[in-house]
DRENVOKOL-435198 format. One line per field, with one value per atom (N, C-alpha, C, CB): residue number from 1; atom name; y negated, z, x negated. Coordinates in steps of 0.02 Angstrom, whole numbers, plus 32768, in hexadecimal, padded with zeros to 4 digits. Each point is the difference from the previous one (the first is absolute). Glycine has a CB too. Example, Ala and Ser with C-alpha at 12.3 -4.5 7.8 and 13.67 -1.06 7.14 Angstrom:
2
num: c(1	1	1	1	2	2	2	2);
atomo: c(N	CA	C	CB	N	CA	C	CB);
yy: c(811C	7FC5	7FC4	803B	7F90	7FC5	7FC9	8020);
zz: c(8186	8000	8000	803E	7F9E	8003	8025	7F94);
xx: c(7D6C	802D	7FD3	805F	7FB3	7FD6	8027	7FC5);
END
This chain:
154
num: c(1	1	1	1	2	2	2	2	3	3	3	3	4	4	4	4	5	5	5	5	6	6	6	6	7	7	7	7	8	8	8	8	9	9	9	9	10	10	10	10	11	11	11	11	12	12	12	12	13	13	13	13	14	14	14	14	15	15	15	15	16	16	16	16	17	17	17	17	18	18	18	18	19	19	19	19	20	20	20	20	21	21	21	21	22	22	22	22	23	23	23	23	24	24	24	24	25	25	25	25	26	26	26	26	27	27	27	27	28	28	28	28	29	29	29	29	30	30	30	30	31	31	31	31	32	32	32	32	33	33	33	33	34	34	34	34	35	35	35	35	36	36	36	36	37	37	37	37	38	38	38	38	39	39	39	39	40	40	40	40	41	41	41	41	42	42	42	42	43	43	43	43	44	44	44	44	45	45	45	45	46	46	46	46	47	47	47	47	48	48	48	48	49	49	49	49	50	50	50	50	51	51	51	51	52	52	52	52	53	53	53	53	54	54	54	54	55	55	55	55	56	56	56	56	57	57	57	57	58	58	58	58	59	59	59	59	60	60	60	60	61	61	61	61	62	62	62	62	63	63	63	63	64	64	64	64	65	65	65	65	66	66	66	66	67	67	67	67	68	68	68	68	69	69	69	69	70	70	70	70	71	71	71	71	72	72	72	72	73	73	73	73	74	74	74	74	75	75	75	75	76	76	76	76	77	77	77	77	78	78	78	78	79	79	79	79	80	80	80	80	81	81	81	81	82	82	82	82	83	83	83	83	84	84	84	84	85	85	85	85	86	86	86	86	87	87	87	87	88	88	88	88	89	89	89	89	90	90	90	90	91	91	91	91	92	92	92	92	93	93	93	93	94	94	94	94	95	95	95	95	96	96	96	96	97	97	97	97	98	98	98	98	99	99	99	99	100	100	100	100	101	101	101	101	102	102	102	102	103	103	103	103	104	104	104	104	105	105	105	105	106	106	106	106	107	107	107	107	108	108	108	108	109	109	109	109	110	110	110	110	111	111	111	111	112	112	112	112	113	113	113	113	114	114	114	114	115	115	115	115	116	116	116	116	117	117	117	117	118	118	118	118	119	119	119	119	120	120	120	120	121	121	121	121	122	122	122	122	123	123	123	123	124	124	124	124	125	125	125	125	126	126	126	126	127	127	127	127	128	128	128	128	129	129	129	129	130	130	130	130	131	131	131	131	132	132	132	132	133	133	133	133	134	134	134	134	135	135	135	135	136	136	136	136	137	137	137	137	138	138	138	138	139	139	139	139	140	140	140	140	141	141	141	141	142	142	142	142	143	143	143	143	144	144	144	144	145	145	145	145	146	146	146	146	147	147	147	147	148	148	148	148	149	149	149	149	150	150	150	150	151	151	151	151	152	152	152	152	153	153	153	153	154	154	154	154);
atomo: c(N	CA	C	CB	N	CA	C	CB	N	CA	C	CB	N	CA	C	CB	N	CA	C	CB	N	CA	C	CB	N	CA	C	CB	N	CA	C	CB	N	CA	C	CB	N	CA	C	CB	N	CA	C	CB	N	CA	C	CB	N	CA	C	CB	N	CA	C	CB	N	CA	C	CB	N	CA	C	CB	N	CA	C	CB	N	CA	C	CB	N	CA	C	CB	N	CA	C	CB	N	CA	C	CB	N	CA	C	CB	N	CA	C	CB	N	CA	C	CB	N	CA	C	CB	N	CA	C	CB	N	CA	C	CB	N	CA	C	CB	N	CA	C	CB	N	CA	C	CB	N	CA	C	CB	N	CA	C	CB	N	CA	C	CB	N	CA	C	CB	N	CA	C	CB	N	CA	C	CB	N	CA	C	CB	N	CA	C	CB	N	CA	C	CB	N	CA	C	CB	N	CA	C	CB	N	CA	C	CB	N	CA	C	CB	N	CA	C	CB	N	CA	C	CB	N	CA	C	CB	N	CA	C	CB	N	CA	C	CB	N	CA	C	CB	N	CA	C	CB	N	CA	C	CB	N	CA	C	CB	N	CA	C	CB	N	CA	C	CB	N	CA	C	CB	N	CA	C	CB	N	CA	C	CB	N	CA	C	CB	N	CA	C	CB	N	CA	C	CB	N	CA	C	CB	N	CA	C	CB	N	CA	C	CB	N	CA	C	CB	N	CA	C	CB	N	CA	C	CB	N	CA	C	CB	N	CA	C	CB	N	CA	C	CB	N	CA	C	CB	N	CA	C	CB	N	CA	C	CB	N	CA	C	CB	N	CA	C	CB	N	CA	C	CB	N	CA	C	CB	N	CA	C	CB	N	CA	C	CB	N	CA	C	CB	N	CA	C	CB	N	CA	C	CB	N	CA	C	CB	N	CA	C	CB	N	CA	C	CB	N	CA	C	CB	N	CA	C	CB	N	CA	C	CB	N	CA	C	CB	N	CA	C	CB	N	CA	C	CB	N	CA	C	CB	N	CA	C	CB	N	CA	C	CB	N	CA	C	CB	N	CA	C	CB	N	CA	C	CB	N	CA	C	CB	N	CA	C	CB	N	CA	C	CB	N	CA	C	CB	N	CA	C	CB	N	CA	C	CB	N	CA	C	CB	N	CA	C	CB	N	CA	C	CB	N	CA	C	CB	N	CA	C	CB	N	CA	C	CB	N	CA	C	CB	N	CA	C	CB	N	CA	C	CB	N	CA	C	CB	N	CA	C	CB	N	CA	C	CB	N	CA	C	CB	N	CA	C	CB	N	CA	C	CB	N	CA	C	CB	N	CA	C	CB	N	CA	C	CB	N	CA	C	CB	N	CA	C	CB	N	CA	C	CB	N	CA	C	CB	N	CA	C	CB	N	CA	C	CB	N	CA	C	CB	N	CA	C	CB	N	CA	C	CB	N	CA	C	CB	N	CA	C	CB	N	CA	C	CB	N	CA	C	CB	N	CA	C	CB	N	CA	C	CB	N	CA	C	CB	N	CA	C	CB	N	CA	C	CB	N	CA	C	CB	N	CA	C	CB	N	CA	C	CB	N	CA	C	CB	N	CA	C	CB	N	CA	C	CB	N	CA	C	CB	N	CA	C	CB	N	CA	C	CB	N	CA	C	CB	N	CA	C	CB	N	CA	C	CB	N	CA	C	CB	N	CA	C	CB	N	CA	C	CB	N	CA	C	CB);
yy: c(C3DC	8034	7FE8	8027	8005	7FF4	7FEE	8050	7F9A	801A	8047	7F8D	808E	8041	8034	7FE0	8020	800C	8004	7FD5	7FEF	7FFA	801D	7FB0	803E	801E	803F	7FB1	806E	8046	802B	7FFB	7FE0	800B	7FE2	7FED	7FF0	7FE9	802E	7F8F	8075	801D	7FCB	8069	7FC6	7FB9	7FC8	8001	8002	7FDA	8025	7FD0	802D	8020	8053	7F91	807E	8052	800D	801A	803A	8012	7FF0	805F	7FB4	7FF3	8040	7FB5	8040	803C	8017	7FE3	805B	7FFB	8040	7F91	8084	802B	803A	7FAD	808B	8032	800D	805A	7F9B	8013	804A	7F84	8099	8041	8000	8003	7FB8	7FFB	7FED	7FD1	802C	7FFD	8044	7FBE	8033	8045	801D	8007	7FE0	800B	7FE2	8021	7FAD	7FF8	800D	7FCF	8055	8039	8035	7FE1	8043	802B	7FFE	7FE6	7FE7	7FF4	7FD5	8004	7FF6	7FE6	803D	7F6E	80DD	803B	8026	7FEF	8006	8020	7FD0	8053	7F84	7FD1	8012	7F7B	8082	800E	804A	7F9A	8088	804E	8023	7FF3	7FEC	800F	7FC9	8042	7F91	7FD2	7FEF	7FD0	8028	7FED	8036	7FAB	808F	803C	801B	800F	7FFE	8014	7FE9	8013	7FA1	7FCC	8005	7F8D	806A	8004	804E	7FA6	8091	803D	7FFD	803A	7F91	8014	7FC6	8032	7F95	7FF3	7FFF	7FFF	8037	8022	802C	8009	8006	8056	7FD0	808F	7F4A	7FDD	7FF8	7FA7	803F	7FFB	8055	7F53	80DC	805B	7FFF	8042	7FB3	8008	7FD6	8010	7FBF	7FD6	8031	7F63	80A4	800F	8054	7FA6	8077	8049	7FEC	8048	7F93	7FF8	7FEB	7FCF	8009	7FDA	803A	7F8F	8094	8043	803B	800F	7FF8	8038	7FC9	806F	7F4E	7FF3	8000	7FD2	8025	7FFE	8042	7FBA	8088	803D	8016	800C	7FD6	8010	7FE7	7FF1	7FC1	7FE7	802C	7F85	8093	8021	8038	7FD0	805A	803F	800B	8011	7FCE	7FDC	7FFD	7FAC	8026	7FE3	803E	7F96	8087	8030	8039	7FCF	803B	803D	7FEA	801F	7FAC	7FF8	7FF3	7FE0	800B	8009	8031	7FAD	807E	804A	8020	7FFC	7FFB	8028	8049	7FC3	802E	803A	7FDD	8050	7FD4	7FE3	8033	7FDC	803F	800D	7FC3	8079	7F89	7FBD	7FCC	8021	7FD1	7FCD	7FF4	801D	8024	8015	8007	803D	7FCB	7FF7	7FBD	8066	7F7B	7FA6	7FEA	7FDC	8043	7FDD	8006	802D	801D	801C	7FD7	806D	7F82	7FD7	7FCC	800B	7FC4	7FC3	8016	7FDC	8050	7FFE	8030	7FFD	8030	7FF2	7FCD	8040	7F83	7FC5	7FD2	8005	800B	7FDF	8021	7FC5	806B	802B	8027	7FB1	8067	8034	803E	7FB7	8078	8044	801B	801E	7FD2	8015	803A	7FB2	808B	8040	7FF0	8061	7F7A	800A	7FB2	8062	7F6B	7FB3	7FFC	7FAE	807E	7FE1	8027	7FFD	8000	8032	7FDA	8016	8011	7FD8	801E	7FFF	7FFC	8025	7FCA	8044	7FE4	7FF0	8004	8016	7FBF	7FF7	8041	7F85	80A4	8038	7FE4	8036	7F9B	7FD8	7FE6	7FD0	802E	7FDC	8031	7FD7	7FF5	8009	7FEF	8002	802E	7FEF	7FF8	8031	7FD6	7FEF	7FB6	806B	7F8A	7FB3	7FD1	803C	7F95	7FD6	8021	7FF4	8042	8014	7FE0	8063	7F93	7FF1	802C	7FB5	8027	802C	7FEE	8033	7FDE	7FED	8037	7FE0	7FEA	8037	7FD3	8058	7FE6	7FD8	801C	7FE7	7FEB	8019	7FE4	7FE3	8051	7FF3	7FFE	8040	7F91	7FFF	800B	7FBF	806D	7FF3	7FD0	8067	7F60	7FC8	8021	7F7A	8067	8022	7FBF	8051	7FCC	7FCC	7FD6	8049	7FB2	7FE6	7FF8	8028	7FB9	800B	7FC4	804E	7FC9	7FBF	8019	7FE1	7FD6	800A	8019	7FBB	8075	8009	8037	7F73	808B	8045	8036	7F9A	804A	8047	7FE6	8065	7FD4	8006	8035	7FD0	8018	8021	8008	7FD8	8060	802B	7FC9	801E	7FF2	7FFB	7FE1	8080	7F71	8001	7FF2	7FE0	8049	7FE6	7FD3	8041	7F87	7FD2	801B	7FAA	803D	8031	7FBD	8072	7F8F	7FBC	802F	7F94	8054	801C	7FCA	8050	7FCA	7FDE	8035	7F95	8042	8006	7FF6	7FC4	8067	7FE5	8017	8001	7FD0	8014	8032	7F7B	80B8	800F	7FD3	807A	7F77	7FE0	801B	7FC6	8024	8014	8004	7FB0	8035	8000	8029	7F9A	8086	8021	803A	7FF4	8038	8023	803F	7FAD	809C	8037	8017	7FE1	8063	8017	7FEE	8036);
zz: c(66A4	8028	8048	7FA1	808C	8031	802D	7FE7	8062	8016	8021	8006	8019	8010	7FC0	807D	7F63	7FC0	7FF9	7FDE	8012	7FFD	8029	7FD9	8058	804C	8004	803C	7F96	8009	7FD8	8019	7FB8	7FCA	8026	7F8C	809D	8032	8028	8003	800A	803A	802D	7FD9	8062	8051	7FF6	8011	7FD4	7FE8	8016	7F9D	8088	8004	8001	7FED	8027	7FFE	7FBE	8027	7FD9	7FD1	7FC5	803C	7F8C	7FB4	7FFA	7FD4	7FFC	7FDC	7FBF	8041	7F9C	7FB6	7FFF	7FC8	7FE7	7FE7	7FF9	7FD8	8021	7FE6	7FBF	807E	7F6D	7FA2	800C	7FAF	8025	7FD8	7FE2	7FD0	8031	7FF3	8040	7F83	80B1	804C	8017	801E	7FF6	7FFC	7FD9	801C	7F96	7FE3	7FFA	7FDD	8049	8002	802A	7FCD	8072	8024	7FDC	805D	7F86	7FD0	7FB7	8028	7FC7	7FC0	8028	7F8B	80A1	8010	8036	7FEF	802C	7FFA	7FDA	8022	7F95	7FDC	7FDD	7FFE	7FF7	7FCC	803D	7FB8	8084	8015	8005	8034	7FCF	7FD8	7FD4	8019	7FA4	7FCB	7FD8	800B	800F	7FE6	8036	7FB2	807C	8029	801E	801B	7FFC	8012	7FDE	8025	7F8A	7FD9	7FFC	7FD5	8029	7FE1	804A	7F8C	80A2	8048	7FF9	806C	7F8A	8012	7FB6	8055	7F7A	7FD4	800E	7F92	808B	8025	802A	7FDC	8046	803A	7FEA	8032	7F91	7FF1	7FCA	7FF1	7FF6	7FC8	8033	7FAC	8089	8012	801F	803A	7FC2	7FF3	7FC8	8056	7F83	7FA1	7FEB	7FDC	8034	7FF1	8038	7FE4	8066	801C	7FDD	8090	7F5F	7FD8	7FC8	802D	7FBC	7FA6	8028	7F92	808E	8014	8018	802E	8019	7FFC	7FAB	80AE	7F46	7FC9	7FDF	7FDD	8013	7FDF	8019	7FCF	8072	803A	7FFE	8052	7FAA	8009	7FB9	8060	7F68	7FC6	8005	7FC2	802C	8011	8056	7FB1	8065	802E	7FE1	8076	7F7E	7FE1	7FBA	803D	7FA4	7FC2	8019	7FDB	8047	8031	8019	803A	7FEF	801A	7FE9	804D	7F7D	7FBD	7FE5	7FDB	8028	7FD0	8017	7FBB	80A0	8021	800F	802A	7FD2	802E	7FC7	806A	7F4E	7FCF	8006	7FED	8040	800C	8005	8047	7F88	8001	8046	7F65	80AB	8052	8020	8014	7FFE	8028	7FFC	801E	7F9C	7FE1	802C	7F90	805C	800D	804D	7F8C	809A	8054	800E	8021	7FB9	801A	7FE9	7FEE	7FE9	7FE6	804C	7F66	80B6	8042	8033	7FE4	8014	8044	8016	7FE9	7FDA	7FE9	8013	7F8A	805A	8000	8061	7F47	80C8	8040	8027	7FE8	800E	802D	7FEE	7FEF	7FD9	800E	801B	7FAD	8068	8039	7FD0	8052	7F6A	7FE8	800C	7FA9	8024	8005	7FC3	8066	7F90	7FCF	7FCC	8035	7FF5	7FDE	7FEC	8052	7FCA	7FDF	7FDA	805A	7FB4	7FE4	7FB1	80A8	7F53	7FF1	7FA8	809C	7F37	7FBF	7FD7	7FF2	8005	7FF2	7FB6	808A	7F50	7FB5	7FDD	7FDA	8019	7FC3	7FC4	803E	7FA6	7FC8	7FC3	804C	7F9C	7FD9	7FF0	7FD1	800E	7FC6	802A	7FB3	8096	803C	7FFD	805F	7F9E	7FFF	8034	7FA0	808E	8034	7FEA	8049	7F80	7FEC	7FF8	7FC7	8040	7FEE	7FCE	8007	8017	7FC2	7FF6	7FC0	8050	7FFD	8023	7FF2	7FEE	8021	801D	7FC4	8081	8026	8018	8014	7FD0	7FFC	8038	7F61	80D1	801C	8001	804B	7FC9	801B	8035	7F94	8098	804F	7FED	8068	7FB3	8006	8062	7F6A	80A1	8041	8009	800F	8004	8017	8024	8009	7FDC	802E	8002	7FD7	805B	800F	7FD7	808D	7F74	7FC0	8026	7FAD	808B	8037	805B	7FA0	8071	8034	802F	7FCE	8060	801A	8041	7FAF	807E	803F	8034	7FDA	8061	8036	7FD9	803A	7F96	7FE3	7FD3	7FDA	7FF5	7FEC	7FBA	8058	7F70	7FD4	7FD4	803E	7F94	7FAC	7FC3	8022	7FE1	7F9E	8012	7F84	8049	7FE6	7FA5	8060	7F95	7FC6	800E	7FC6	7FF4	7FFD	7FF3	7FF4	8018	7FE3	7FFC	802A	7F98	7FE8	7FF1	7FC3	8047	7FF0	7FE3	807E	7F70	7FD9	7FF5	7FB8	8055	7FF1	7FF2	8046	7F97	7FBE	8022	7F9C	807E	8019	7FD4	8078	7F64	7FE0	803D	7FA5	8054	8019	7FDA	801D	8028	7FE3	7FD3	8056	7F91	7FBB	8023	7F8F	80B1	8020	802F	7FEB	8022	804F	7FFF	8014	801E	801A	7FEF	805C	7FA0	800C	7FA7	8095	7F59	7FD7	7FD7	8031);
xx: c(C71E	7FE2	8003	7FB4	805A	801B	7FB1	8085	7F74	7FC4	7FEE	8001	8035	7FEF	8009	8022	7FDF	7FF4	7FC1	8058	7F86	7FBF	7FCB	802F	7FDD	7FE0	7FFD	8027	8018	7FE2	7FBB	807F	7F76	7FCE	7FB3	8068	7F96	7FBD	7FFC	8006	7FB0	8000	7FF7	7FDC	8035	7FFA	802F	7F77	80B3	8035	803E	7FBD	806D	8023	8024	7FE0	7FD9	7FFF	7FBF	80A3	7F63	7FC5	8026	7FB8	8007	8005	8024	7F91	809C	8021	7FF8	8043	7FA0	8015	7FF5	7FE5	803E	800D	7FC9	804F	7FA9	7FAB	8032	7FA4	801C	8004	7FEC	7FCF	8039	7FE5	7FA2	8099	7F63	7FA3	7FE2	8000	8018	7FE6	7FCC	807F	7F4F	7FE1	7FCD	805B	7FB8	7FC6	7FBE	8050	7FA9	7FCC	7FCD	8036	7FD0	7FDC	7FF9	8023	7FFC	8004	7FA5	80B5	7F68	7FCE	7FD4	804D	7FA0	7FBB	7FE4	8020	8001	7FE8	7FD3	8051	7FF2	7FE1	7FCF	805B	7F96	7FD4	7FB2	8075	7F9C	7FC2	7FDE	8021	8022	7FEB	7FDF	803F	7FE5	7FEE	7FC7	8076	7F7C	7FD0	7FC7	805E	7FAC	7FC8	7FC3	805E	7FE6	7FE3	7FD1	8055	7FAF	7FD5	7FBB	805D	7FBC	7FAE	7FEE	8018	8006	7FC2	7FE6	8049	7FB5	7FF7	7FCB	8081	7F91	7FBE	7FB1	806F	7FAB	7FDD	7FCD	8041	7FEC	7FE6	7FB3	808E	7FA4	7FCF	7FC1	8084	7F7C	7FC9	7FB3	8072	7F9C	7F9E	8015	7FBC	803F	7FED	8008	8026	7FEA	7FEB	7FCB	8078	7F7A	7FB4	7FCF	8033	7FDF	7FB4	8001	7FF4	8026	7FF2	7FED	804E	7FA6	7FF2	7FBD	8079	7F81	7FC0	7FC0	8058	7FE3	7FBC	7FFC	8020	8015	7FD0	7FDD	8055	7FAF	7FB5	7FD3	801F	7FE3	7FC5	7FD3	8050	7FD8	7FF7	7FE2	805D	7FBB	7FF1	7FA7	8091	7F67	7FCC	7FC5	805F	7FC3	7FBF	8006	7FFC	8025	7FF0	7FD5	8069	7F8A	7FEC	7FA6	808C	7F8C	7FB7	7FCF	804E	7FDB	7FD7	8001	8006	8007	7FF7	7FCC	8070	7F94	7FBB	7FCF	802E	7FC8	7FAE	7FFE	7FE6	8047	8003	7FF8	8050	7FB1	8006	8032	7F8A	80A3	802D	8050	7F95	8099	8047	8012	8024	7FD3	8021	7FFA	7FDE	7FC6	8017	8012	7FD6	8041	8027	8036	7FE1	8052	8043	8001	8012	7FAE	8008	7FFC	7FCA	801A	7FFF	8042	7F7B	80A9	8047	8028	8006	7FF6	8024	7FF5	7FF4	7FB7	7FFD	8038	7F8A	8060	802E	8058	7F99	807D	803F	8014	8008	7FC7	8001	8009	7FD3	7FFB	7FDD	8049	7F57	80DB	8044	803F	7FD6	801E	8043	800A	8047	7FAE	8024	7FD1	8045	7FEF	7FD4	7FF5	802A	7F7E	7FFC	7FFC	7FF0	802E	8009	805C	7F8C	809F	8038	7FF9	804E	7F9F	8019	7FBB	8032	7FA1	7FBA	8008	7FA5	8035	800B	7FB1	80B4	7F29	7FAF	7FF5	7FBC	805C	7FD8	7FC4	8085	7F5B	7FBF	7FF6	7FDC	8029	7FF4	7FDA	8004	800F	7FDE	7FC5	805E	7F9C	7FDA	7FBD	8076	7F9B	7FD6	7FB3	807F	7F4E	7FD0	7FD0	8029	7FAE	7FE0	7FC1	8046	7FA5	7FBB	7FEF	8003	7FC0	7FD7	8029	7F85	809F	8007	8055	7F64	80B1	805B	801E	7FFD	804A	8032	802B	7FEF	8020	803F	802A	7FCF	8060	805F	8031	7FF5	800A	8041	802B	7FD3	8063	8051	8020	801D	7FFC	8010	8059	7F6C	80B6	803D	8016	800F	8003	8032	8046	7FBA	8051	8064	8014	8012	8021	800A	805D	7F88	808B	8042	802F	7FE1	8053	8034	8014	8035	7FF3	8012	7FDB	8059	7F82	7FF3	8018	7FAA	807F	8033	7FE8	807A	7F4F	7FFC	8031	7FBF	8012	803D	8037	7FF4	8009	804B	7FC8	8091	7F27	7FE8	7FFF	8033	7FC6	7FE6	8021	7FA6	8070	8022	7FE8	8049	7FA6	7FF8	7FBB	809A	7F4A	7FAF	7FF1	7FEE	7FDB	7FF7	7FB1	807D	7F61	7FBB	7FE9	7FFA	7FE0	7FC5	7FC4	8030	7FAC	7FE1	7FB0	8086	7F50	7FCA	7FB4	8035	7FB7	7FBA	7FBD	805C	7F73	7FD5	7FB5	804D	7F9A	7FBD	7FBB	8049	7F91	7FC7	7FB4	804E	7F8E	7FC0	7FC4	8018	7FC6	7FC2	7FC3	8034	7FB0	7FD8	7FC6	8029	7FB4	7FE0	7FA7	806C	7F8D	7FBC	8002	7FE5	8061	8002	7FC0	8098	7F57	7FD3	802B	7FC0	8022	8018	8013	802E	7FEA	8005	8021	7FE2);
END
C-alpha cells in the first residue's frame, strides 16, 4: 500500500477523508423521528394528562363526602347537591356541565339512617398544557354518611 494511498482515507492527511454512502446512510435520523413519534410522544402526553385524572377523582370524592355531609345537617339532599357545586366550583369547573349528584333511593334522612350519594365528575381524556383538552370520561366516587341517632329536630 502505497502512502498516498493511505493518506487518502485520513483526514488532515493529505486532503479530506473519502468514502463511499451506502444505501443505509440516513436512516438513522429517520428512526429516531419516528421512535420519538410514535413512542415518546404518546407516554409524555399520558403523563401529562395523569395528575388531571387523580385531582378529578380526588375532587368528586371531596364533593361526594361534602354533599353527604351537608345532607345530613341540613337534612335536605339539595343542599347536599349545592355543597357538591360549591366544591367543584371552588376547583375552576362548572358545575352545571362537569358536576352529576344522585342519591341513593334507599337514603334515609331520619334518626339513625343512612345516606349514600354518588357524585360523578367529567375529567377530560387528554389534557395537554398550552394546546387544551380531548373527549371526556366520567369518574364517578360515593360516599355513606350515618344521621346521627341524638340529633335535634323531627
Amino acid at each position: 500500500m502505497t502512502s498516498a494511498r493511505w493518506a487518502r482515507g485520513v483526514p488532515g492527511v493529505g486532503g479530506a477523508a473519502h468514502r463511499c454512502l451506502s444505501a443505509a446512510d440516513g436512516y438513522v435520523s429517520l428512526e429516531l423521528v419516528l421512535g420519538l413519534a410514535l413512542l415518546v410522544l404518546p407516554i409524555a402526553l399520558i403523563v401529562l394528562t395523569l395528575p388531571t385524572w387523580l385531582a378529578r377523582q380526588n375532587l368528586a370524592r371531596l364533593a361526594a363526602q361534602q354533599a353527604a355531609r351537608t345532607g345530613v345537617i341540613a337534612d335536605s339532599p339539595e343542599q347536599g347537591a349545592a355543597a357538591a357545586g360549591t366544591v367543584v366550583a371552588d376547583a375552576g369547573l362548572d358545575p352545571a356541565r362537569d358536576l352529576r349528584v344522585a342519591w341513593d333511593p334507599a337514603s334515609s334522612f331520619a334518626r339513625g339512617g343512612l345516606v349514600k350519594v354518588n357524585v360523578t365528575v367529567e375529567s377530560p381524556a387528554i389534557d395537554i398544557p398550552f394546546l387544551g383538552r380531548f373527549g371526556s370520561f366520567p369518574l364517578t366516587a360515593s360516599f355513606s354518611e350515618r344521621v346521627d341517632l341524638y340529633r335535634s329536630g323531627p
